[in-house]
ZAMI-65287 format. One record per residue (C-alpha): x, y, z; residue in one letter; residue number from 0. Coordinates in Angstrom, 3 decimals, decimal comma. Last residue first. Layout:
BEGIN
X;Y;Z;a;NUM;
...
This chain:
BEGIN
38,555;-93,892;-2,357;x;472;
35,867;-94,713;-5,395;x;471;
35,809;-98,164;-4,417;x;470;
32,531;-99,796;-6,664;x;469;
29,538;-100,859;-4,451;x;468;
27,944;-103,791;-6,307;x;467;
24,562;-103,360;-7,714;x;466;
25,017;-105,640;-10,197;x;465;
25,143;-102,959;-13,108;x;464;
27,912;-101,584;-10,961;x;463;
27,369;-99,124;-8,181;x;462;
28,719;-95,592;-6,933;x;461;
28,028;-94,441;-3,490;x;460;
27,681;-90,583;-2,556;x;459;
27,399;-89,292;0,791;x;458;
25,366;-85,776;1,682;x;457;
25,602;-82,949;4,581;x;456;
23,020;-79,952;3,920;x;455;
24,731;-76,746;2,849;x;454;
20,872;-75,338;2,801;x;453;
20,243;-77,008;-0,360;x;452;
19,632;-74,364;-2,397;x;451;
22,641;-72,089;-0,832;x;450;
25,095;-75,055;-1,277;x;449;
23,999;-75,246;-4,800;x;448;
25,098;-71,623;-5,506;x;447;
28,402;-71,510;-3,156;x;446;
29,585;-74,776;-5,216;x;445;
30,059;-77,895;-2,977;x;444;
27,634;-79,500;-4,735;x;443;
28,450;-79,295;-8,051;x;442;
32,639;-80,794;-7,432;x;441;
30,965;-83,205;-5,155;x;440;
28,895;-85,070;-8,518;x;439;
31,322;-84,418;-10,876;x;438;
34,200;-85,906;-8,500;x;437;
31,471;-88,923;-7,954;x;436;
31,305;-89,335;-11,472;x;435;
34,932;-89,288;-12,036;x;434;
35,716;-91,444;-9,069;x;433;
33,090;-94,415;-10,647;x;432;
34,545;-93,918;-14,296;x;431;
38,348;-94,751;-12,471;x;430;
37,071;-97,240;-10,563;x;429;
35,008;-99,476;-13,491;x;428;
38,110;-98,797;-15,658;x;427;
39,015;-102,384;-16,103;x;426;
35,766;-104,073;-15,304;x;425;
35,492;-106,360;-11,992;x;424;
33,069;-103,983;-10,887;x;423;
30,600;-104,611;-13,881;x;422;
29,301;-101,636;-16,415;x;421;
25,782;-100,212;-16,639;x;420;
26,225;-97,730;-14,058;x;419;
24,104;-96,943;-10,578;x;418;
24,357;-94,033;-8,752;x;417;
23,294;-94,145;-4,612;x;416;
23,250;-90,502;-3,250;x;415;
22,158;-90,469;-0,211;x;414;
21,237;-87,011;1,662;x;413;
22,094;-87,029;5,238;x;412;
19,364;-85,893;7,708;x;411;
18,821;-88,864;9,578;x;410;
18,193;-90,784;6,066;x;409;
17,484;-88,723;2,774;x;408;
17,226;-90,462;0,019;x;407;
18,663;-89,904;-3,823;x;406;
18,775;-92,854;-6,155;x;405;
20,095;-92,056;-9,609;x;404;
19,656;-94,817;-12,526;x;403;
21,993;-96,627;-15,459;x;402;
24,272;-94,199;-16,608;x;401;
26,515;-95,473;-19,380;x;400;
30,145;-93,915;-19,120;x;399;
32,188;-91,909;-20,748;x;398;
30,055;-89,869;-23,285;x;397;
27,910;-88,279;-20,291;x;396;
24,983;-86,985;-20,907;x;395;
22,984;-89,394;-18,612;x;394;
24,971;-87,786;-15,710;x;393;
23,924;-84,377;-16,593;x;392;
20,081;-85,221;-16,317;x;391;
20,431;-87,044;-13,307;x;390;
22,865;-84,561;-11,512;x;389;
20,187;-81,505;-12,622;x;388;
17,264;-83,410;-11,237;x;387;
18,811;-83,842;-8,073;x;386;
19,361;-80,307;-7,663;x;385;
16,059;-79,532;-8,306;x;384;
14,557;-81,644;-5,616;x;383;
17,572;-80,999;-2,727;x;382;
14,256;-78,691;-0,628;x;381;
11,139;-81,534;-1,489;x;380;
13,513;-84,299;-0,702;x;379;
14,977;-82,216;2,591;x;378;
11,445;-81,250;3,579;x;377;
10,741;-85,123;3,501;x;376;
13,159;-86,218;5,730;x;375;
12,069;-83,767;8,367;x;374;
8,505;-85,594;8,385;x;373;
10,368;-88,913;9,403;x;372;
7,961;-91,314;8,928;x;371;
5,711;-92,856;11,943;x;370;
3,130;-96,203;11,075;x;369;
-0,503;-96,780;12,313;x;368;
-1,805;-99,992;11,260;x;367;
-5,386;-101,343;11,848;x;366;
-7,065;-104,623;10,751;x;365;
-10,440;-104,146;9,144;x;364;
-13,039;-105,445;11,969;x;363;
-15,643;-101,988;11,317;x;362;
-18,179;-102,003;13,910;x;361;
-18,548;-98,314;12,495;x;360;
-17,825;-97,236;16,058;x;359;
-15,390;-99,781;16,523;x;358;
-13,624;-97,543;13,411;x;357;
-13,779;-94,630;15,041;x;356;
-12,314;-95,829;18,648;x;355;
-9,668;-97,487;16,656;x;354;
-8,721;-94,421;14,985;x;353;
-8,270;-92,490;18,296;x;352;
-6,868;-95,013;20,108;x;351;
-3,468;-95,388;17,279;x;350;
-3,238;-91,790;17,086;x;349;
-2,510;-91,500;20,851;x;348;
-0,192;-94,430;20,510;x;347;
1,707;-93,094;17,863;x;346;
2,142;-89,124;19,559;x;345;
5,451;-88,413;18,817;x;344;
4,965;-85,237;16,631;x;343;
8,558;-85,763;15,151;x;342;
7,704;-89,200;13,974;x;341;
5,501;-87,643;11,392;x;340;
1,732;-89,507;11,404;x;339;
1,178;-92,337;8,768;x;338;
-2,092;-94,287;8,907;x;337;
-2,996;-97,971;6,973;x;336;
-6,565;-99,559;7,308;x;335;
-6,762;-102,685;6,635;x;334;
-8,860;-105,750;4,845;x;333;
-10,656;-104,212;2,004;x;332;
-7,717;-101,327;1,525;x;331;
-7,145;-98,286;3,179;x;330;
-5,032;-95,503;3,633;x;329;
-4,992;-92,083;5,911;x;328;
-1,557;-90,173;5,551;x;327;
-1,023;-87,040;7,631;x;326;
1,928;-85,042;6,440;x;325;
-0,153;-82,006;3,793;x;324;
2,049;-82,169;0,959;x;323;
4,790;-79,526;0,631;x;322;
4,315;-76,487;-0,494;x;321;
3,058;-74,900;2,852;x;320;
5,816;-76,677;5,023;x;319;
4,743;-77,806;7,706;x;318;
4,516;-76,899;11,805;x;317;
2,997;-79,104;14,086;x;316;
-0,032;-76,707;15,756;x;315;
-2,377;-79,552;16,622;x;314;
-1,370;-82,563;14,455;x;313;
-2,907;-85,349;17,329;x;312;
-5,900;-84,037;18,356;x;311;
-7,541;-81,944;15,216;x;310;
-6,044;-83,465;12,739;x;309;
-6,093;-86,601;13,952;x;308;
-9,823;-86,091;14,156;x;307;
-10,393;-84,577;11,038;x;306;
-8,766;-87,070;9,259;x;305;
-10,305;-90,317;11,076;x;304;
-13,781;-88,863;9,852;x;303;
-12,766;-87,887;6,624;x;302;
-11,852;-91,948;6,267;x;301;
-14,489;-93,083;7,918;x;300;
-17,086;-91,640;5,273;x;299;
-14,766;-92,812;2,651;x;298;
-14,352;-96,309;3,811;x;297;
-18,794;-96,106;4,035;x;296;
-18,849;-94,875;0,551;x;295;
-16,083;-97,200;-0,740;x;294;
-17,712;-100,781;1,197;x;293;
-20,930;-99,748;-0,101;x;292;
-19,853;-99,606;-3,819;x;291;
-19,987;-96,039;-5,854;x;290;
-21,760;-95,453;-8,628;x;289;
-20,158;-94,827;-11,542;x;288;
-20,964;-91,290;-13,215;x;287;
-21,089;-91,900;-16,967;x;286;
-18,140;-89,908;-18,933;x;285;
-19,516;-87,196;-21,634;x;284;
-17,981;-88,156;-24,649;x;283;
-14,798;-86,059;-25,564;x;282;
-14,794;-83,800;-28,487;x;281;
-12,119;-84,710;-31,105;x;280;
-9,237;-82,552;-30,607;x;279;
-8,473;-80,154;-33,898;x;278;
-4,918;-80,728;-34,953;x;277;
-1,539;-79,207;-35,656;x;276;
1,922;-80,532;-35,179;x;275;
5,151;-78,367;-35,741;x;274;
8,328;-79,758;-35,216;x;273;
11,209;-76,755;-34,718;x;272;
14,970;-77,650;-35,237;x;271;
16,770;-75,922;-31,955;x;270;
19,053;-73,402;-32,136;x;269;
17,251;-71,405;-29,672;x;268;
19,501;-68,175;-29,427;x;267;
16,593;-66,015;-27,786;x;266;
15,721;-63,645;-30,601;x;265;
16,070;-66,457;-32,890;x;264;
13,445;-68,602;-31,044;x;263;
11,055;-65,251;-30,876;x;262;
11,424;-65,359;-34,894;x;261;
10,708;-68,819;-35,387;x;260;
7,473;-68,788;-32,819;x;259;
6,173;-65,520;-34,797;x;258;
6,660;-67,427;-37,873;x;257;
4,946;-70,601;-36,620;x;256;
2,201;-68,261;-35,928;x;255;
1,860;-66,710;-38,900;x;254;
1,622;-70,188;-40,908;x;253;
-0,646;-71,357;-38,829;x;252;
-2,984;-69,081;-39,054;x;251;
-5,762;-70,055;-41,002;x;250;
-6,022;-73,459;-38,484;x;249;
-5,789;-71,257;-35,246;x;248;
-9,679;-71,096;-34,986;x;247;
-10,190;-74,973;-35,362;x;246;
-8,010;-75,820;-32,468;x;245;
-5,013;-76,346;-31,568;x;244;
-1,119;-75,388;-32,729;x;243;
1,394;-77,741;-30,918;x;242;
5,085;-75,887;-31,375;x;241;
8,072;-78,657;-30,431;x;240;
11,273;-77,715;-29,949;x;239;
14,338;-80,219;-30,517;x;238;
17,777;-80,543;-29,830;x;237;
17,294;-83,657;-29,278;x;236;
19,073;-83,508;-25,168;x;235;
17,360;-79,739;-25,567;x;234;
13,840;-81,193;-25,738;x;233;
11,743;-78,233;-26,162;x;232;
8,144;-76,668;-25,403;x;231;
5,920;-74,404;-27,070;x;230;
1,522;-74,956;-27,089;x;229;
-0,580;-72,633;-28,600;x;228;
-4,472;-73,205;-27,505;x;227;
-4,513;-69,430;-27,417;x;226;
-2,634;-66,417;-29,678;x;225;
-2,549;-63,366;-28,031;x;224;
0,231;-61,959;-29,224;x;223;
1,541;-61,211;-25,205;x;222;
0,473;-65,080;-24,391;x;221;
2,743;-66,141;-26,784;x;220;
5,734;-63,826;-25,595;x;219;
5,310;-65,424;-22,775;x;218;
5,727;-68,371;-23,839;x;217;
8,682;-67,394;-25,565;x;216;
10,158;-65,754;-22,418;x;215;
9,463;-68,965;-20,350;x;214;
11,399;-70,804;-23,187;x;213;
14,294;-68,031;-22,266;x;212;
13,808;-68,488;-18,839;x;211;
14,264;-72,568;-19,266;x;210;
17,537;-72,190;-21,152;x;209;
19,044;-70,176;-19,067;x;208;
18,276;-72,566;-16,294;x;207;
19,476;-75,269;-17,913;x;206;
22,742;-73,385;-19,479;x;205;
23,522;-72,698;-15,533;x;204;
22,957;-76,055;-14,617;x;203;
24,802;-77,616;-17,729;x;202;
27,928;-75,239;-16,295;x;201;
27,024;-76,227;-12,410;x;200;
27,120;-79,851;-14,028;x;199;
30,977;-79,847;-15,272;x;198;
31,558;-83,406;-16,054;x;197;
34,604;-84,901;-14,373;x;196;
37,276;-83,754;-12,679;x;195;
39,594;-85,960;-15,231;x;194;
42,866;-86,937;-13,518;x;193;
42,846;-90,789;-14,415;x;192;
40,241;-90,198;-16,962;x;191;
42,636;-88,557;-19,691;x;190;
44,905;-91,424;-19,411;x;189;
42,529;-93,532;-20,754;x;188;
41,094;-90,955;-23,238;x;187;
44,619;-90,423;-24,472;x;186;
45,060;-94,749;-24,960;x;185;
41,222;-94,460;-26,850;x;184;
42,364;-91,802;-29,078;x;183;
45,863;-93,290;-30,447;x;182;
44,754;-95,268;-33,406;x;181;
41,370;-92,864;-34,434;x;180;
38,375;-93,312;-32,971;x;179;
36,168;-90,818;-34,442;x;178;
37,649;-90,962;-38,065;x;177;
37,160;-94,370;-38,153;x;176;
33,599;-95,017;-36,450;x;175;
32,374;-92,287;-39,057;x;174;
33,512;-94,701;-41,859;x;173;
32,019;-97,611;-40,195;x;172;
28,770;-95,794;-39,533;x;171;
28,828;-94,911;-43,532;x;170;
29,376;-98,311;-44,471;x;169;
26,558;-100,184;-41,825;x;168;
23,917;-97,467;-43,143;x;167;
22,158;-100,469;-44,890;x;166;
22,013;-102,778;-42,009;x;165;
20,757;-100,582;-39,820;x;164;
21,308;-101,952;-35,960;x;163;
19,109;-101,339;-33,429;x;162;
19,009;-104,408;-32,011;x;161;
22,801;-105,197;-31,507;x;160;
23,484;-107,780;-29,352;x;159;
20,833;-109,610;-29,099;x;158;
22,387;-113,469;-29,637;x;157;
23,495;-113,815;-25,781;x;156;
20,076;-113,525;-24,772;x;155;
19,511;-110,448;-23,044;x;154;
18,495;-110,156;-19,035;x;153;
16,022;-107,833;-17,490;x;152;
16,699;-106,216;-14,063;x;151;
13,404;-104,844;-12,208;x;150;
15,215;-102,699;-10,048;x;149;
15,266;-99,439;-11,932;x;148;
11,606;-99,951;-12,153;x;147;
10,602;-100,165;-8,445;x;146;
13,113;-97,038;-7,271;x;145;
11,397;-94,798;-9,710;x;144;
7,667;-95,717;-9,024;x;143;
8,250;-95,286;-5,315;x;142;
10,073;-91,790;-5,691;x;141;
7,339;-91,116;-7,890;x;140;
4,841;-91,938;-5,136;x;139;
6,706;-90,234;-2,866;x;138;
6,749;-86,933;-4,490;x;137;
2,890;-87,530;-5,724;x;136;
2,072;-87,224;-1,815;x;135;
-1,117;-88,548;-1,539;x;134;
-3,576;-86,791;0,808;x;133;
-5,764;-89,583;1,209;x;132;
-5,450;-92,759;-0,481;x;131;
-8,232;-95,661;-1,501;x;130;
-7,522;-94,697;-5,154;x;129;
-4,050;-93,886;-5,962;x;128;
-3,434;-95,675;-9,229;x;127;
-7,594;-94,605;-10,342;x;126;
-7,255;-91,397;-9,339;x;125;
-3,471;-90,440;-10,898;x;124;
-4,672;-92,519;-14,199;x;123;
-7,558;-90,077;-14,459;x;122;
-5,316;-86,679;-13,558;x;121;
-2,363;-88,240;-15,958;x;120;
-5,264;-88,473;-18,897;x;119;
-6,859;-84,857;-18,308;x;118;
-2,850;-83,689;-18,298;x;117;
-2,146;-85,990;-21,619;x;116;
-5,405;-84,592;-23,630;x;115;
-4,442;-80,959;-22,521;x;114;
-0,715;-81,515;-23,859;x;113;
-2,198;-82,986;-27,072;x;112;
-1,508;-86,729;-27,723;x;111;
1,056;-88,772;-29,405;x;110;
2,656;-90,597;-26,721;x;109;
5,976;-89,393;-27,137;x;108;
4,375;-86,110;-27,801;x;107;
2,129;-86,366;-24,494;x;106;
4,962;-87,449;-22,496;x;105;
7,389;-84,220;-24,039;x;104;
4,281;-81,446;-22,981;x;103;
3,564;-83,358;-19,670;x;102;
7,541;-83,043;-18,569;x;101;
10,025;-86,029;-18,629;x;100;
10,755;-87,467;-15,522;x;99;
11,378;-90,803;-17,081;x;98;
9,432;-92,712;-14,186;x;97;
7,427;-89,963;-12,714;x;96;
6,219;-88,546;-16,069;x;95;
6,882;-91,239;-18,641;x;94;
6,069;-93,903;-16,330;x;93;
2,691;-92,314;-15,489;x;92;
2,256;-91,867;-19,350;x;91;
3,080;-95,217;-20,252;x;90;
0,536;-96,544;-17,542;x;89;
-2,329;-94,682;-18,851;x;88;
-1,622;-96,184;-22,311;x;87;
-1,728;-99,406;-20,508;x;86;
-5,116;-98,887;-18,642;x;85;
-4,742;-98,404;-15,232;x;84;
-5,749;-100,522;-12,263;x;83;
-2,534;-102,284;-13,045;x;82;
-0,728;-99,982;-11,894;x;81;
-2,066;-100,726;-8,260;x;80;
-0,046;-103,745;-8,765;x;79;
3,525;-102,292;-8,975;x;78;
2,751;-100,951;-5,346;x;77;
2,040;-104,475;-4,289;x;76;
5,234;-105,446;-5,348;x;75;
5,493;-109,387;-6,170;x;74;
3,929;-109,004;-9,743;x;73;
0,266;-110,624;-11,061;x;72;
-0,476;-111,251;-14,441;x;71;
-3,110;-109,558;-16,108;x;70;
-5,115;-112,215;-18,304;x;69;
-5,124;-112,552;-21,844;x;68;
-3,404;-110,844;-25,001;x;67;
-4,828;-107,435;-24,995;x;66;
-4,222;-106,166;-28,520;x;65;
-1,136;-104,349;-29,924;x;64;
-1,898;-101,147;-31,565;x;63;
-2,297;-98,467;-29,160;x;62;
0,364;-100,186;-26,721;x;61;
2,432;-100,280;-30,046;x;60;
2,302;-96,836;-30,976;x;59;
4,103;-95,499;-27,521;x;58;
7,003;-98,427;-28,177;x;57;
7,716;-96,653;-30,833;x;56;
7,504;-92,979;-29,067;x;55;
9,755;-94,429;-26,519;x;54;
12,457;-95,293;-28,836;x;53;
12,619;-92,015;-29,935;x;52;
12,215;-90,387;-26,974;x;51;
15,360;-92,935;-26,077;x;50;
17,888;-91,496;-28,745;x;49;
19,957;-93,903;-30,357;x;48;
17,256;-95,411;-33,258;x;47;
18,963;-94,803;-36,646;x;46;
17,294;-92,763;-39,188;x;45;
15,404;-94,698;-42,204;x;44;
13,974;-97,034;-39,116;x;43;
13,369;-100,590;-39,820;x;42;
14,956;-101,702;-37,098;x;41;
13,379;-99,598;-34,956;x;40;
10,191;-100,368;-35,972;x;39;
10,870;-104,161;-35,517;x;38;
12,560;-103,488;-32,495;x;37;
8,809;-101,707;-31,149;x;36;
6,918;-104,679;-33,026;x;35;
9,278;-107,400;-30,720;x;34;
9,177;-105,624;-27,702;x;33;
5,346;-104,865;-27,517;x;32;
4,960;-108,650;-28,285;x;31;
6,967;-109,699;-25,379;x;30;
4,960;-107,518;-23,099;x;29;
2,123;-109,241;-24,356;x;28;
2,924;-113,032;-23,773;x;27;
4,612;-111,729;-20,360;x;26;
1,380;-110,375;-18,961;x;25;
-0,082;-107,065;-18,901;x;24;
1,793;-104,607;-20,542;x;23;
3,312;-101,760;-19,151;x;22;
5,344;-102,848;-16,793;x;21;
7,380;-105,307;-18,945;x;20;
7,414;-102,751;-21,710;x;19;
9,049;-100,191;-19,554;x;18;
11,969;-102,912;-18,479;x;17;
12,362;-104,676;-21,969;x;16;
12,718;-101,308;-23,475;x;15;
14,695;-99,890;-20,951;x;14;
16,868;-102,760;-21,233;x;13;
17,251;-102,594;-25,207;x;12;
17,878;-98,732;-24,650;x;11;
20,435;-99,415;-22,353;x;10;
22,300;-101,817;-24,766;x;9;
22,582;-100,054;-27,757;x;8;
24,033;-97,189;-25,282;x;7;
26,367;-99,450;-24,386;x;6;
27,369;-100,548;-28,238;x;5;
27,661;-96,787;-29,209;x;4;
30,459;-95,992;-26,155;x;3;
31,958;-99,627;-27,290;x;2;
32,103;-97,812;-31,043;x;1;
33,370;-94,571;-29,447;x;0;
């Protein structure tokens, strides 16, 4: 229990480090966001182990901490367009595609109201993605995802324990004894050699009750007829959260937090409601920026090029309606970028087309068109849920420390590539790395997965902290 404790000390240092490094815009500042957030944390009555927590810290210090100098260049150019967004801006698109946590949980970690967060992720969304076409925001946070989780920060040796409370230090101790116990950690040892693992279709099946019950009070909301009403809840706290808005709902508070108590009871939601009124501030009516030659006239070629690959090269390909729309037309001040599905075979075709419009426009940008495999893409958008589930149940487990969850498609295998913050060479790094893949198979190969997922074939690797490939054979 008390190494269990010291890992997850660790992780939330590294996330720290990792968000805050992202966030701000230059060392000198991302160093400061570190040092108030630990201060905070140290400070803390309650101790910090949870990472909204954390997060909602580290959320007050971008609002507090000044701009100290320049932005500072990285070596991803996707990593850059972030930059075109202000840092609270950037939290929230980290907190959303990043930490996959859901507008109502990003905007109370960030300490805004659910319709204040969505207006902010649309305006962050534009300005990241501007110069794109049909973006596909699954992508994108696939992209954001993969770029994080590989930005590795190191610890000096000294920071071991940020988090620590010195004054609680007795009573942790005390707990620490009765939890571990003398002959606990050799019955968890041999535990893991046969342990299946963690039971996800069982979290699954709790998830989803969970989520049509929350639906039911929300329903129930609309029903009463109460507006600007907000219910949401972080089951991993054990948390709900009720928003009441507006000026109208401020005499009724109190009835409506009774109403949401009693629908929570009616449902089994054991959950400790947080209640947060306020009245928004009116926003100030944004100026209309005119745009720059070089954007009007990119713009104008741009819905050009569409329509004519759409017309000519997409003909009657077949997609799927709730997917993004597969045609890709980028550009930047010196290239234009297009991305056609493979399956349509038609590269060349594409690639005359679009250089016919843009000698037209005696524009001398260079010119890329790229394939992708369209298929690929159906299987994301089809395994999506289920991926979600392994990520969330993995970071619940008490045996391990889950570091990230990479899922790709390639040929029509789904990749599963799980990281762990632990080191190959470590005692038990095989047996952890069996019992998470075990969880992971044992879900799939259930009859209700295997029906979401169309019974598609998969492969699962599991890494060390390193990213070594740990024998799981």
């Amino acid at each position: 229990m008390a190494d269990k404790n010291q890992k997850n000390i660790i992780a939330l240092n590294q996330e720290l480090m990792r968000i805050a490094n992202i966030v701000a815009n230059n060392e000198k500042e991302a160093a400061l966001l570190i040092e108030e957030t630990k201060k905070e944390a140290v400070n803390a009555i309650i101790p910090i182990k949870s990472e909204r927590r954390l997060l909602k810290l580290l959320a007050k210090q971008v609002e507090k901490v000044p701009s100290a100098g320049q932005y500072y260049q990285v070596q991803n150019s996707f990593l850059n367009g972030l930059r075109k967004v202000d840092k609270q801006g950037r939290l929230l698109l980290i907190l959303h595609y990043y930490k996959d946590y859901s507008i109502q949980k990003s905007a109370r970690i960030i300490g805004y109201s659910e319709k204040e967060a969505k207006q902010m992720l649309m305006d962050a969304l534009l300005q990241w993605t501007s110069g794109q076409t049909g973006a596909d925001l699954q992508q994108l946070k696939q992209q954001l995802h993969s770029m994080l989780a590989y930005i590795d920060v190191e610890e000096p040796p000294e920071v071991k324990r940020p988090f620590q409370i010195k004054k609680l230090a007795p009573i942790i101790t005390l707990l620490l004894f009765f939890f571990i116990g003398g002959a606990g950690s050799q019955a968890l040892k041999a535990e893991a050699e046969v342990n299946p693992g963690i039971d996800i279709l069982a979290l699954y099946k709790e998830s989803i009750k969970q989520e049509e019950a929350l639906d039911d009070v929300r329903a129930a909301i609309e029903t009463a007829g109460y507006q600007d009403v907000y219910f949401s809840v972080d089951s991993n706290a054990e948390y709900a959260y009720l928003d009441i808005e507006g000026k109208e709902n401020e005499a009724k508070q109190e009835e409506i937090i009774s109403f949401i108590e009693e629908e929570m009871q009616k449902r089994n939601l054991d959950f400790f409601l947080e209640t947060n009124f306020y009245i928004p501030e009116e926003s100030p009516q944004m100026e209309e920026v005119e745009m720059d030659e070089e954007t009007e006239v990119s713009n104008e070629i741009t819905e050009k090029i569409v329509n004519q690959l759409s017309e000519k090269i997409m003909g009657e390909f077949e997609i799927n309606s709730d997917m993004f729309y597969p045609l890709w037309v980028n550009w930047s001040t010196v290239a234009w970028s297009i991305e056609i599905p493979e399956e349509i075979g038609k590269k060349q075709e594409a690639e005359n087309i679009t250089q016919a419009i843009l000698n037209e426009y005696k524009d001398d940008r260079k010119l890329f068109v790229e394939e992708y495999r369209y298929k690929d893409h159906e299987q994301t958008y089809t395994w999506g849920n289920v991926i979600e589930y392994i990520n969330s149940a993995l970071a619940s487990s008490e045996n391990y420390t889950f570091k990230a969850l990479f899922a790709d498609p390639d040929d029509g295998v789904m990749k599963f590539d799980v990281r762990l913050y632990l080191l190959k060479t470590d005692k038990d790094a095989e047996v952890i790395a069996r019992e998470v893949k075990r969880s992971i198979t044992r879900f799939l190969e259930t009859n209700e997965i295997k029906e979401i997922t169309e019974d598609n074939p998969y492969e699962i690797i599991v890494r060390d902290n390193k990213n070594q490939e740990i024998d799981t054979d």
